[in-house]
N, C-alpha and C positions, 0 to 999 in steps of 0.2 A: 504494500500500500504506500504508495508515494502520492500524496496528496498536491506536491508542489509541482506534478510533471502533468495532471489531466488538466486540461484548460476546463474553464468554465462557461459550458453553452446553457444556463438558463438566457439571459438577454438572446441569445438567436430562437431559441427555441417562444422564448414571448412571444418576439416579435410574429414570429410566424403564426402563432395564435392572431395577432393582431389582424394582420392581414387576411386568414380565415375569417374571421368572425366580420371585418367592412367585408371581403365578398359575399358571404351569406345575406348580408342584409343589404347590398344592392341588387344582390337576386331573388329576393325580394321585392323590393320595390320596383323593379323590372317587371316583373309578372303581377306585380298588385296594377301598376300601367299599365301594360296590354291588357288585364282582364276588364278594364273597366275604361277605356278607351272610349271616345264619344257618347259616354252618358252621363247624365246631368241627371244632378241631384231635384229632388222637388224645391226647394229652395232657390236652385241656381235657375231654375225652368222658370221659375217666380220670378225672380228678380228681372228676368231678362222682358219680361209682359209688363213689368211694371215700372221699367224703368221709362224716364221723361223723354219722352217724342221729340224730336225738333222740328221747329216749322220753316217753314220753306220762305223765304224771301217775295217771290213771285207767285202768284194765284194760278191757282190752277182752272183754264178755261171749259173743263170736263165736269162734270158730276159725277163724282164713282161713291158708291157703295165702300163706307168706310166701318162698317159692323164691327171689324174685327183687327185686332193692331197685324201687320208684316212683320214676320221672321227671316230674315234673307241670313243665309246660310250657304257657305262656302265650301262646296264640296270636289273644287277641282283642286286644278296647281296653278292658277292665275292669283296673284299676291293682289289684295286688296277688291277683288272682285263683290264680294258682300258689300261692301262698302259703296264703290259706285252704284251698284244694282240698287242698294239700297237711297241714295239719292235721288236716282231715277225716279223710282216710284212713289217718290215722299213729294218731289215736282209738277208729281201728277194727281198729288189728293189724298194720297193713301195714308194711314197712320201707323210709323213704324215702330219698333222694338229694336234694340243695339242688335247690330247685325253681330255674326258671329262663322267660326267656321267649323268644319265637319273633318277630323281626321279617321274615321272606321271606315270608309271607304263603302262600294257597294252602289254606287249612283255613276249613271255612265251619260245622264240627259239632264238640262233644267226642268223642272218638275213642281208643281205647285199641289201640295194635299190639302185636302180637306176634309172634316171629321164625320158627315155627315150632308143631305140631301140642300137644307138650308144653306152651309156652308159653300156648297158646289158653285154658286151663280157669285160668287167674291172671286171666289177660286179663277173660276173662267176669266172673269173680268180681269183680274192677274195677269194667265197668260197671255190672252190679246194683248195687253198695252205692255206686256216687256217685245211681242213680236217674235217671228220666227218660231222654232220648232219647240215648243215647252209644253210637256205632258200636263194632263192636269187625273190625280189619282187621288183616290181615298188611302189613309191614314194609312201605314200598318199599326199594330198595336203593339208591335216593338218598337217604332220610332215615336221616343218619347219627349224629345224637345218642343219647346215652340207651346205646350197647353195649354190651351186659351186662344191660341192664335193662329193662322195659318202661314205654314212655314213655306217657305221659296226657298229651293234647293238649287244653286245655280254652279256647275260644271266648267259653263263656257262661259264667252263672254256674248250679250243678248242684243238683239238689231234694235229694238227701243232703246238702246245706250249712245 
């Protein structure tokens, strides 16, 4: 027993504990992200219906069917597309909710839902005045953002822009 010749690896061996235990717990947080990716809390679904509209400088020369606030929702790879979409349509009468974006993916067109038969004639009104090719579909009852509202899913960028 020669105590003075074995070196001392507690400090390496810590360390390496240390470094175990952050990977654990970013793979963790890694997999708590992707499970729960593009959903929104009831809370967060809230806040976003209730937050303050902004108004439009210029008057809108249209009457549109204002029932329900716009959700514009950012589902492509165009940066900032919610956003314009979302001016557009505020230009034209509509009453919005803070646009926002969509990364779970799963949307290959602009698309406008609606919850129900009443909802449907907002809905349409929608996608005429964005122009061009925009589906107009009932809800699934997985997509759960936007409640209370009808949400605009916009992909591309819209010929009303």
């Amino acid at each position: 027993m020669n105590a003075d010749r074995e070196p001392n690896r507690l400090p390496l061996r810590a360390g390496a504990m240390m470094l175990f235990a952050v990977a654990v717990v970013f793979i963790g947080l890694g997999w708590h992200s992707a499970a729960t990716a593009g959903n929104d809390s009831p809370d967060e679904a809230a806040s976003t219906l209730t937050s303050t509209p902004t108004t439009s400088a210029t008057p809108s020369t249209t009457a549109v069917s204002t029932d329900k606030r716009l959700c514009v929702i950012n589902a492509g790879q165009v940066a900032g597309l919610a956003s314009d979409v979302s001016e557009l349509l505020e230009g034209k009468g509509y009453q919005m909710a803070q646009p926002g974006n969509y990364t779970a993916g799963g949307f290959s067109e602009n698309t406008v839902f609606h919850d129900d038969d009443a909802d449907k004639a907002q809905a349409d009104e929608v996608a005429k005045a964005l122009g061009g090719e925009v589906a107009v579909e009932e809800r699934p009852t997985s997509f759960t953002r936007c409640r209370g509202g009808i949400p605009v899913i916009v992909v591309t960028s819209v010929s009303g822009a």
